[in-house]
Every structure is written in structure tokens, then in C-alpha cells.
C-alpha positions as CSV (number, residue, x, y, z in Angstrom):
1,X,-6.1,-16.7,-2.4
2,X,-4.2,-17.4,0.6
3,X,-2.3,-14.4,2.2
4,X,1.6,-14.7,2.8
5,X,2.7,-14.9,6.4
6,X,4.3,-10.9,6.4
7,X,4.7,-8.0,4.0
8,X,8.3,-6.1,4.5
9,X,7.8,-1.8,4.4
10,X,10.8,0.5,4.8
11,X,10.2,3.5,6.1
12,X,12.2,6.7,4.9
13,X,11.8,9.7,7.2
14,X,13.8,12.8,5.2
15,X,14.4,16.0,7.1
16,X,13.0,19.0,4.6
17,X,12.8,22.1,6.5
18,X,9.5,23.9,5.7
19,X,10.6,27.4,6.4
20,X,13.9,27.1,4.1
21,X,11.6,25.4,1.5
22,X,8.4,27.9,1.3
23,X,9.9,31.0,2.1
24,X,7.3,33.4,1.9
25,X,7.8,36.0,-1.3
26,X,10.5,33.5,-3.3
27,X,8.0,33.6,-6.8
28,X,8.1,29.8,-7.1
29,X,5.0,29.1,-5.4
30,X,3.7,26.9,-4.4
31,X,6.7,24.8,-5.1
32,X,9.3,24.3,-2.8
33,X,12.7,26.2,-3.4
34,X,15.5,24.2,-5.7
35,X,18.1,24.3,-2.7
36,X,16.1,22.4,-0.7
37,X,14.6,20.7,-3.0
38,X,18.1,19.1,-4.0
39,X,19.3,18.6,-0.6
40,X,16.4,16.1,0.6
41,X,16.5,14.7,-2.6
42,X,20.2,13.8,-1.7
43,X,18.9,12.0,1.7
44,X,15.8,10.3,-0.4
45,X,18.6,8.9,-3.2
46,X,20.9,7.5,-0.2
47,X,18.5,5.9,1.3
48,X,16.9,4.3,-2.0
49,X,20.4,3.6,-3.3
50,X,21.5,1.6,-0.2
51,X,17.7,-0.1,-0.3
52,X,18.7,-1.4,-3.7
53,X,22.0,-3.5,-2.0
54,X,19.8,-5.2,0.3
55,X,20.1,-8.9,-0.6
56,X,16.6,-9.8,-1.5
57,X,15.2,-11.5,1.9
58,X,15.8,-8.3,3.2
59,X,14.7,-6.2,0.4
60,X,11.1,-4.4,1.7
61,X,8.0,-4.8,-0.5
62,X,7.1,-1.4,-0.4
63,X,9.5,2.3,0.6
64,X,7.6,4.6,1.6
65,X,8.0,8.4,2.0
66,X,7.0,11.1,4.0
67,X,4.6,13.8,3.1
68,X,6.8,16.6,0.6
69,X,9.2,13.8,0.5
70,X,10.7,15.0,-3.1
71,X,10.1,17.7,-5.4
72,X,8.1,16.9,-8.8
73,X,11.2,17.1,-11.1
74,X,12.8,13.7,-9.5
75,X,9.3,11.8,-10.5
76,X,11.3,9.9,-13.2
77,X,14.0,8.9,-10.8
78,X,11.2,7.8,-8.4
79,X,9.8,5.3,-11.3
80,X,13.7,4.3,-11.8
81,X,14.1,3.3,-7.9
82,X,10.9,1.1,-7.7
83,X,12.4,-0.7,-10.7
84,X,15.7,-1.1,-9.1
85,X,14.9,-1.9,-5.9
86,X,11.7,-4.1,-7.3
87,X,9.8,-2.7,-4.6
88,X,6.4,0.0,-4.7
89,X,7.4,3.6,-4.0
90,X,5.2,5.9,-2.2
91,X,6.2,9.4,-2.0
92,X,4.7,12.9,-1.0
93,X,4.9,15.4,-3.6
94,X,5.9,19.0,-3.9
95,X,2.8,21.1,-4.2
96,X,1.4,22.1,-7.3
97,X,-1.4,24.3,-8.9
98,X,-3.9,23.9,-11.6
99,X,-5.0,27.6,-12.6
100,X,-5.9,29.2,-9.1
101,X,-6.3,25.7,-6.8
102,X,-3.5,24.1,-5.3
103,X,-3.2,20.8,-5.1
104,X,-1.3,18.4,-2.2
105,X,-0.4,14.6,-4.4
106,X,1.7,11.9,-3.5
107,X,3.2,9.3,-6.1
108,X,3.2,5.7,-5.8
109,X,5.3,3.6,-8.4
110,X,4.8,-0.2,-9.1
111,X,7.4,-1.3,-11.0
112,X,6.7,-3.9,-13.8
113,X,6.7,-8.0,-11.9
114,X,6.5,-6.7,-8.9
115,X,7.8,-7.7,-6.4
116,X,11.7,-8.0,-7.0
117,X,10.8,-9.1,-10.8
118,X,9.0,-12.0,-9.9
119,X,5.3,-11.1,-9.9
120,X,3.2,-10.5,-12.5
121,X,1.9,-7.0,-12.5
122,X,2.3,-4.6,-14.7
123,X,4.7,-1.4,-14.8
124,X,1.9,1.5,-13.1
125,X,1.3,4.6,-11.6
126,X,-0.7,7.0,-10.2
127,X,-1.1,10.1,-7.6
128,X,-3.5,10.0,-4.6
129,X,-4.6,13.3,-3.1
130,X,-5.1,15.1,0.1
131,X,-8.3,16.1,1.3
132,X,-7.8,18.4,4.1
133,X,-5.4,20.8,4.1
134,X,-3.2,21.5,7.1
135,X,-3.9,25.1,8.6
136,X,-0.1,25.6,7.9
137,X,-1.1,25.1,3.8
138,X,-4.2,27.5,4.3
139,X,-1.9,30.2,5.6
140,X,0.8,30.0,3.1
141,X,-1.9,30.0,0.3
142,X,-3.9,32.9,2.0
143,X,-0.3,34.7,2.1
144,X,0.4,34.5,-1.4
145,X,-3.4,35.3,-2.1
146,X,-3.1,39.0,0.0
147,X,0.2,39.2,-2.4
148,X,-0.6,38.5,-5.2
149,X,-4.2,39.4,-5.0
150,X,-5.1,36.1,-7.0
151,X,-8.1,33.5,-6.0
152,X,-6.2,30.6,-4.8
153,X,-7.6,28.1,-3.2
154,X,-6.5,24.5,-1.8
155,X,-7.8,21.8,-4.4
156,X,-9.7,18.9,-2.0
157,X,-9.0,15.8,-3.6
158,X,-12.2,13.3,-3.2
159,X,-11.2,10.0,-4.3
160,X,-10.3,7.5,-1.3
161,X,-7.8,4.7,-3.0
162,X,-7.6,0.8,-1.7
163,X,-4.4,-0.7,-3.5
164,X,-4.9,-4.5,-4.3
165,X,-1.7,-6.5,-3.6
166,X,-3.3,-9.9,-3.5
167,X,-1.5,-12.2,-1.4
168,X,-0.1,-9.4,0.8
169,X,-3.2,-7.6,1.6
170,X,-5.0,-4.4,0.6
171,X,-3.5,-1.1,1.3
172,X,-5.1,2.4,2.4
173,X,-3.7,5.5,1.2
174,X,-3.7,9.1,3.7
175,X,-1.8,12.2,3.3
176,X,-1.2,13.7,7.0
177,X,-4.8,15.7,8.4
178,X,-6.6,12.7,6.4
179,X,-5.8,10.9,9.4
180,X,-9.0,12.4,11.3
181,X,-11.1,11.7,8.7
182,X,-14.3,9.5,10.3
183,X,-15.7,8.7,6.9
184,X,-12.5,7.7,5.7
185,X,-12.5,5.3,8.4
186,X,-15.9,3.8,7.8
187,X,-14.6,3.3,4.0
188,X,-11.6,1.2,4.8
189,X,-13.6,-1.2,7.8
190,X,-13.4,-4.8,6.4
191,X,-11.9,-3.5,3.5
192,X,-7.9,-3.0,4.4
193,X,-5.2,-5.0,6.2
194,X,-3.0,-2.1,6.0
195,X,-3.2,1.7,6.5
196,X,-0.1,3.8,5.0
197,X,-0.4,7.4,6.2
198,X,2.7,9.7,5.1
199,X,2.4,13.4,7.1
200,X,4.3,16.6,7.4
201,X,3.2,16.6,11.0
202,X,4.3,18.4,14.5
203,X,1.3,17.1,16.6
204,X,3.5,13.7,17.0
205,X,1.7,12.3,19.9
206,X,-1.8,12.9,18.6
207,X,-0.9,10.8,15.9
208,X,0.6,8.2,17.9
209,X,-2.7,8.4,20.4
210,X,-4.7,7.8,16.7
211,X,-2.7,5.3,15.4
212,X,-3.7,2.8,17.6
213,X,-7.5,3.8,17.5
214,X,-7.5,4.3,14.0
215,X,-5.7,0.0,14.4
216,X,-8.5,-0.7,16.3
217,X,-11.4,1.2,14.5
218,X,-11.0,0.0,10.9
219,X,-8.8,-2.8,12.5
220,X,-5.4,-3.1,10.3
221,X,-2.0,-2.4,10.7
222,X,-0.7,1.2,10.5
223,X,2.1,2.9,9.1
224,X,2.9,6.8,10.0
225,X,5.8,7.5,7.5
226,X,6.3,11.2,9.0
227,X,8.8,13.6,8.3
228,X,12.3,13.4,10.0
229,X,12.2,17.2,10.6
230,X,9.8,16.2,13.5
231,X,9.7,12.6,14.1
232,X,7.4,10.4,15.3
233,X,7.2,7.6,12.9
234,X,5.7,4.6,13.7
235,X,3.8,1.2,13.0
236,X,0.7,-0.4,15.2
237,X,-1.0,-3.7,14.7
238,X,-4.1,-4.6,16.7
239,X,-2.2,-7.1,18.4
240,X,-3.6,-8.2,21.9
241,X,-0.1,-8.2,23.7
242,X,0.9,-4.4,24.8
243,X,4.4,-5.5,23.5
244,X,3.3,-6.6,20.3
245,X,1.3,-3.6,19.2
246,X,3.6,-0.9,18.8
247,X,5.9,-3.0,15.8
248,X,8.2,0.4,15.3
249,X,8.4,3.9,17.1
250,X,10.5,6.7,15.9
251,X,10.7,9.6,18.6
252,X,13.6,12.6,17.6
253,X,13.6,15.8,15.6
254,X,15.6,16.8,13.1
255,X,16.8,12.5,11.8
256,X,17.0,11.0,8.6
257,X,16.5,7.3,8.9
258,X,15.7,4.3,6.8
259,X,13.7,1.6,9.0
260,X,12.2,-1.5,7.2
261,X,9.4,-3.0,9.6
262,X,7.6,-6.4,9.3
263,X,3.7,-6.2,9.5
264,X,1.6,-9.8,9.7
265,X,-0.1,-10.8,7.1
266,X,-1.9,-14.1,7.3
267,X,-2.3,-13.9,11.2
268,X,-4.4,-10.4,10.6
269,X,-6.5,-12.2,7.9
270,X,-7.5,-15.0,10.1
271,X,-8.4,-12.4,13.0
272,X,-10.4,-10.3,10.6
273,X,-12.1,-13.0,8.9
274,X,-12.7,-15.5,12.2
275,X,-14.4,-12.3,13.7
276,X,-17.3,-11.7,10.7
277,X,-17.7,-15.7,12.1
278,X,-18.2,-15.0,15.6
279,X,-14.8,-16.1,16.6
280,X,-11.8,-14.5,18.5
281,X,-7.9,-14.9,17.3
282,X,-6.1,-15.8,21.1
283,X,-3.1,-13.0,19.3
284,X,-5.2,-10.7,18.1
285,X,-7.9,-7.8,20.1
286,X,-11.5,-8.1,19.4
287,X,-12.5,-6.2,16.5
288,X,-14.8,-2.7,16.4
289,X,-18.4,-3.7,16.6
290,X,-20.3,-4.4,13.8
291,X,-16.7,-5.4,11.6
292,X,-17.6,-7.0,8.6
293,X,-14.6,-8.1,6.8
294,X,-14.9,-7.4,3.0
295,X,-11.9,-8.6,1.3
296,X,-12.6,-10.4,-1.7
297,X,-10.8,-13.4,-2.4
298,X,-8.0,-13.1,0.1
299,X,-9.0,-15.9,2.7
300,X,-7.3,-17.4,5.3
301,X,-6.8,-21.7,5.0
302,X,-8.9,-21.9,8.6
């Protein structure tokens, strides 16, 4: 299969306000609180409803969402968005719990024919976990823990996910301190053209210092979707020229904004797959040593 030439994302950056949403002693842990809840989801259904106007050369492939971008309850109208806008929705999720371990998911939706109803995959779901918990989660479940004098713990999810989307490249999946996972990196070498990282995070310029090593480590594009509350969004491709590499930047606290980006496609193929040959893309800087590209059946026509 030979990949397409680009792959559309829009990137949705809502502004939830952690310390409205967990306030300490409300007894809906570990969920966030309905008022805020609502409000965000007000920002997440403007920008999906205008995403659904687009005409459909402008319409992205995939929306994606940051980190706690909606509570659980609006899951449904999630599903209903990816089938009206014909376009895979990934979305962090409220927190949860399972008896005593809490548990950090996010959703992504493919909608049935995607994309835009003219594919041929089926209507699917499913949640992707995060491993590491921030030290922001560990306090608020040690707080609750001294109050309530209950065993709760933060529920490590182990599975790492690579979502096939044939002609349009494989996709990572990271929920925010995933990011400085090593081993995750090691999984996705050779195996990814695309890294989608959504984060709660207020260390913006770490991640923007590990976006482009973590472009030019497992060598893919990357997508921070982060929350608007702090900013920072952005996309890298390991592009040789300095004004190439940096495809979208989002600096600004406190924004909600709706971006859709462009990544390459076929051009990051040919890279990746000339270099397991011995040979260098003129665009395109020189891959990690030892990169072995592992994508099966997505070849460039070289």
C-alpha cells in the first residue's frame, strides 16, 4: 500500500480549570465536578459543531483532545461527533475508579467508513490508558486516601496501542507524563509515522524541548494536544529545514482554540524506509541510529 501525500489533525485545546474541577472534599471523586464538567463540554461541542461545517477538503482526519478534555457522561455524544464530522475522535477522559485504583483513560471513536463515509472500516472503539501518573494525580489520591482512610491507588495501565490507518500511517497513543517514557520510545521506532500525545501539562517548554527529540528518536511526526488552561500545543516533523520542523506552536494560557495542522505522509515514508536502505531523504534529517523501519505493508513507490 502506498501512503497518501498528508493526513489533516485538528487540534482542540479546552480550558478546564483543575482546581474548580477537583476541589478537594466535593464527594464526587475522583470525578470532576458537574459545573465544570458542563462548561468545557460547552467549548468541546463548539468546536466539534463548527468542525462538522467544514466543507470536506478541509475537514481533518482525526480531532483530537486534550487530556480531561470531557467528562465520562458525554462519551455518547463523542461517538455522535466522529460520525458527524466523519473524522476519529480522541479525547481525555474524566477520571475514574475500579474498587480502590483509579484509573486515567482516554477515548478514541472511529466512526463507521471512515474517513468522511468513504472508507471501509468499521464503526469502533476503545480506551487507552496512562501509565504514569502525574505527581499532581498522586497528591489528590493521597488526599482523599488520609480522608477517607480508604486504599486508593492510581491504576497503571500497561498496554502501549499502535492504531493502523493504512494509507495514512500508524498512530502512537500517550497520555501526558507517558511522554518520558524510554521504553515507550523503543516500542514505537520503525513502527509509527505519527505520535499523538494529549497532556494536562504546565511544564510547556519541557515538552516542547521533547517533542523534537522524541521526532527525532523514534523519528515521526508529533502532536502535543495540551490543555488550553496552560498552552503550549504543538506539532514537530523531523524535517531537515529549521522552518519546516515546528508545523504548529501554540504559546498562551488560559485559550480555547481549534487548529487543524497538516502532517506529511508519503514524504516521511520514503525518509523512513530509504534510511533501513542506507539512503538519506535531501528534506528529511538522518534518522536515530540503528532505525529499522517496521511498517508492514505501507511502502513508499521509490
Amino acid at each position: 500500500m502506498e501512503p497518501t501525500e498528508n493526513i489533516r489533525i485538528a487540534i482542540v485545546q479546552t480550558t478546564l480549570n483543575k482546581d474548580i474541577a477537583w476541589l478537594k472534599g466535593l464527594p464526587s471523586f475522583p470525578e470532576m465536578n458537574r459545573w465544570e464538567a458542563a462548561r468545557v463540554w460547552d467549548e468541546v461541542w463548539d468546536a466539534l459543531k463548527s468542525i462538522s461545517l467544514l466543507p470536506e477538503n478541509k475537514k481533518p482526519h482525526i480531532i483530537i483532545l486534550p487530556e480531561f478534555g470531557a467528562a465520562r457522561k458525554y462519551e455518547s455524544d463523542l461517538h455522535s461527533f466522529a460520525k458527524l464530522t466523519g473524522a476519529i475522535v480522541i479525547c481525555g477522559l474524566d477520571l475514574a475508579k475500579n474498587d480502590n485504583k483509579v484509573r486515567n483513560e482516554a477515548l478514541v471513536s472511529i466512526p463507521y467508513n471512515w474517513p468522511f463515509s468513504k472508507g471501509l472500516s468499521d464503526r469502533q472503539s476503545f480506551h487507552f490508558g496512562k501509565r504514569h501518573p502525574a505527581w499532581r494525580e498522586n497528591e489528590y489520591i493521597k488526599h482523599h486516601k488520609t480522608q477517607t482512610n480508604q486504599n486508593y491507588s492510581f491504576d497503571q495501565a500497561e498496554r502501549v496501542y499502535i492504531l493502523d490507518l493504512g494509507c495514512y500511517g500508524r498512530v502512537g497513543l500517550a497520555i501526558c507524563a507517558d511522554f518520558y517514557d524510554i521504553e515507550r520510545y523503543l516500542i514505537y521506532q520503525g513502527q509509527i509515522q505519527h505520535l499523538l500525545l494529549i497532556a494536562y501539562n504546565q511544564d510547556t517548554e519541557s515538552f516542547n524541548h521533547l517533542a523534537e527529540s522524541a521526532s527525532r528518536l523514534i523519528y515521526c511526526n508529533v502532536v502535543i494536544c495540551n490543555t488550553g488552561f496552560h498552552g503550549g500545543s504543538m506539532v514537530f516533523s523531523p524535517k531537515k529545514q529549521p522552518f519546516e520542523r515546528i508545523i504548529y506552536s501554540h504559546y498562551g494560557s488560559n485559550q480555547f482554540s481549534v487548529q487543524t495542522v497538516i502532517l506529511p505522509v508519503a514524504s516521511l515514508v520514503e525518509a523512513q524506509f530509504k534510511s533501513t536502505l542506507g539512503q538519506h531523504h535531501p528534506d528529511y534529517k538522518s534518522p536515530p541510529p540503528g532505525y529499522d523501519y517496521k511498517t508492514p505493508g505501507l511502502k513508499p513507490n521509490v
